[in-house]
N, C-alpha and C positions, 0 to 999 in steps of 0.2 A: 235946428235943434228940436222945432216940435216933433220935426218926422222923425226924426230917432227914437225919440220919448214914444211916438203912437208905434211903431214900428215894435222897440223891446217891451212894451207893455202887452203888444195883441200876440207877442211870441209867450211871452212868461205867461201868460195865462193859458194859453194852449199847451204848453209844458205840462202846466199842473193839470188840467185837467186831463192830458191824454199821456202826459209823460214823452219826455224829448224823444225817445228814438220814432213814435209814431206820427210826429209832425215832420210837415213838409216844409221847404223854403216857400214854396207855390201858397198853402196854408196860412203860411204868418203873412205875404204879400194880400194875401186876399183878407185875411181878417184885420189888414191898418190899412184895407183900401188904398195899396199902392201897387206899382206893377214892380213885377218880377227885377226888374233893374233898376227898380229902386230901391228894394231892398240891399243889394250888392254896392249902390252906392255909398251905403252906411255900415254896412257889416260885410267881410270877407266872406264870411259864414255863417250856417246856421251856429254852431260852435260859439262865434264870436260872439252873439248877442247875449251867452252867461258871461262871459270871460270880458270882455271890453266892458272900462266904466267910459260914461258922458265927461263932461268940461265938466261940470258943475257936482262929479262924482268925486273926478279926482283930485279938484278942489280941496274938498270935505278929508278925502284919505290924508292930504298933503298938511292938512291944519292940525289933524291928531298925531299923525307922528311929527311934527314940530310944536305940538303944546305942551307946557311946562303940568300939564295934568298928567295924574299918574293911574296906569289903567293897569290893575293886576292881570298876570294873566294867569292861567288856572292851577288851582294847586298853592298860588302862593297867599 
């Protein structure tokens, strides 16, 4: 779990600072200090690392839409 966590953390920050299409898969490997295959052991893609939540994400998603709290959505 950590390496996913240092993996999507060293990708979303290179995102923001250079904007996804100018990073690399090579990039994000080198910047959470893992190799190239291990990056693919956790994400399909570079793609995935927006799109895929963690265990402990989808968790969270799974608790708000089954909680009796009620979350406007906009406009209402």
């Amino acid at each position: 779990m950590q390496t996913w966590r240092t993996i999507r953390a060293a990708a979303l920050t290179l995102f923001e600072e250079r904007g996804f299409d100018a990073v690399t898969i090579d990039e994000i490997a080198a910047a959470a200090n893992v190799a190239r295959g291990t990056f693919f052991n956790y994400f399909e893609s570079k793609e995935a690392v927006v799109v895929t939540y963690g265990p402990h994400e989808a968790e969270v998603q799974r608790s708000l839409i089954t909680s009796s709290v009620h979350i406007p959505l906009r406009g209402q």
